[in-house]
C-alpha positions in Angstrom: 3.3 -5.0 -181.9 3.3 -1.5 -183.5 7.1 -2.6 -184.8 5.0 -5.5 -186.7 2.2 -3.1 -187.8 5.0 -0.5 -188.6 6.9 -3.6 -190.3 3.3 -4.9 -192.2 2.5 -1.4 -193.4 6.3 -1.0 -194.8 5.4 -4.2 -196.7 2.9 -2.8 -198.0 3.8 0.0 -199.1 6.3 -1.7 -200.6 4.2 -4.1 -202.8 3.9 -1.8 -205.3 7.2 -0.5 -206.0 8.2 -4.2 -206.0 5.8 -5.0 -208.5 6.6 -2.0 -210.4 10.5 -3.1 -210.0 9.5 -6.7 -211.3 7.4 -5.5 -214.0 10.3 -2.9 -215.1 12.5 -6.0 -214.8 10.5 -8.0 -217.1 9.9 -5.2 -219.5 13.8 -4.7 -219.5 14.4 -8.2 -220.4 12.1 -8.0 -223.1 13.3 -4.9 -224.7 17.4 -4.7 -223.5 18.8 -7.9 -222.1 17.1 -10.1 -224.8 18.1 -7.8 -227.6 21.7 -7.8 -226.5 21.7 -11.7 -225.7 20.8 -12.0 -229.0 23.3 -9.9 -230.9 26.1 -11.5 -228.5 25.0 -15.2 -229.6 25.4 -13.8 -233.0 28.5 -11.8 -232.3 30.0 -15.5 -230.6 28.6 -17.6 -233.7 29.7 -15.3 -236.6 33.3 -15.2 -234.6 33.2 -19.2 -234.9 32.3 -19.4 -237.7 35.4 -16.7 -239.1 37.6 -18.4 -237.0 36.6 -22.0 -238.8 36.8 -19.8 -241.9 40.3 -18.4 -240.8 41.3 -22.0 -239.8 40.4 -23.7 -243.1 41.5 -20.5 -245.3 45.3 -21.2 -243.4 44.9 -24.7 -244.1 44.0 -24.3 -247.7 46.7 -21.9 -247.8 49.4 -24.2 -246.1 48.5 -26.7 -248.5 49.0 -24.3 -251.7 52.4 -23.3 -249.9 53.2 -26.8 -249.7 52.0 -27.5 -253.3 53.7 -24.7 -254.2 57.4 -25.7 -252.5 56.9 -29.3 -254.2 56.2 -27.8 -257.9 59.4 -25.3 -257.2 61.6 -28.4 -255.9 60.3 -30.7 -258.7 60.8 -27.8 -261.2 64.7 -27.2 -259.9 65.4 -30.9 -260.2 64.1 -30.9 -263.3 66.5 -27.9 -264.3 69.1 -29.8 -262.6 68.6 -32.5 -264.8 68.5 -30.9 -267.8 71.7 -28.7 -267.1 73.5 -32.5 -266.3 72.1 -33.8 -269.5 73.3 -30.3 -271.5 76.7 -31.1 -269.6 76.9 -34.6 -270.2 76.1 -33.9 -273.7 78.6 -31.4 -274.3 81.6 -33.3 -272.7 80.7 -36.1 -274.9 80.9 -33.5 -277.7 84.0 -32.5 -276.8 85.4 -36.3 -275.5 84.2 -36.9 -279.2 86.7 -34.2 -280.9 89.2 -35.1 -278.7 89.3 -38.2 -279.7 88.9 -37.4 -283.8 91.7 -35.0 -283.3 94.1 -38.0 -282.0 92.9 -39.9 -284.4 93.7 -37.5 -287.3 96.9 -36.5 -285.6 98.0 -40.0 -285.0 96.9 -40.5 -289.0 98.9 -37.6 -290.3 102.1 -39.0 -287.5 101.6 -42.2 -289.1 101.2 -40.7 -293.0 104.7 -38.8 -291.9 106.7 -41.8 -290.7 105.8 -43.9 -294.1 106.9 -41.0 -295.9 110.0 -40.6 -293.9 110.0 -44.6 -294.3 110.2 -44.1 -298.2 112.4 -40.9 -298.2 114.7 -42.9 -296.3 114.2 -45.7 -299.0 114.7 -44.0 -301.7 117.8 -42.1 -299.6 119.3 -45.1 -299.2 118.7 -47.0 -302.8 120.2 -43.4 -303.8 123.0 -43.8 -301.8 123.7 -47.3 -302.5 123.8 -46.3 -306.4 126.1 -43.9 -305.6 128.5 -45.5 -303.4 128.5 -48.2 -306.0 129.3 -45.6 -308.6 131.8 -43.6 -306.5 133.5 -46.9 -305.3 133.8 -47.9 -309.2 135.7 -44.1 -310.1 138.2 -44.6 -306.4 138.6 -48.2 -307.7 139.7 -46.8 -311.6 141.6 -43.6 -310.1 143.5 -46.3 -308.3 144.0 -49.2 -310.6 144.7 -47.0 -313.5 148.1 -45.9 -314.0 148.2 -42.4 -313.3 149.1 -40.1 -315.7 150.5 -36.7 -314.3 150.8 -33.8 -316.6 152.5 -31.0 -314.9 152.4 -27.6 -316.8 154.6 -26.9 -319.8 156.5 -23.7 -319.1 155.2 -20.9 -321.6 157.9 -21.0 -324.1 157.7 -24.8 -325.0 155.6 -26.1 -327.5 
């Protein structure tokens, strides 16, 4: 029995520093735990809500990127364009005085042979004038009797 007296007593005395334990608990909640719970809830909710900032700030960004890559391949196919209008442009220019330079060349080939057409003509009409001509004096140099004159010696008269 003294063990449960011994055991009672010990309880006893132990009441008190319980209650001052529980109370120092309590007070400890009240001015350290709670405190700190708090700042960690805000701590956890400002993180979410930077991360959700974060996440929509690398969306918005993606999307610029991708707005970005669109405008810079619709801008180089434009250019693209442009430089296969400017080259389709130029080798019609030059298609274009390729073909006037054949033309005028095949106008000055064909303005040569017509005057090469009448040279020869007019050659030829020439030529028939004088082969009648030079036919008529062989034709008289032969009909004609021919009269030689050979050269008087110096003292003759």
């Amino acid at each position: 029995m003294e063990i449960l007296k011994q055991l009672g007593d010990l309880f006893l005395a132990a009441v008190p520093t319980a209650v001052f334990v529980f109370l120092f608990y309590l007070f400890l909640r009240w001015s350290f735990f709670g405190p700190i719970e708090r700042v960690v809830r805000e701590r956890d909710r400002r993180i979410e809500g930077a991360r959700r900032e974060a996440e929509e700030l690398r969306k918005t960004a993606q999307e610029k990127s991708h707005a970005y890559q669109d405008a810079l391949r619709k801008a180089r196919a434009e250019l693209f364009r442009e430089q296969e209008a400017a080259r389709r442009a130029a080798l019609d220019e030059r298609g274009a005085s390729i073909r006037q330079a054949r033309q005028r060349a095949n106008e000055e080939i064909q303005a040569a042979k017509r005057r090469i057409h009448a040279e020869v003509e007019v050659a030829r009409a020439e030529l028939d004038t004088s082969t009648t001509e030079l036919a008529e004096k062989i034709a008289r140099a032969i009909l004609e009797p021919q009269r030689q004159e050979y050269p008087r010696p110096a003292g003759e008269v």
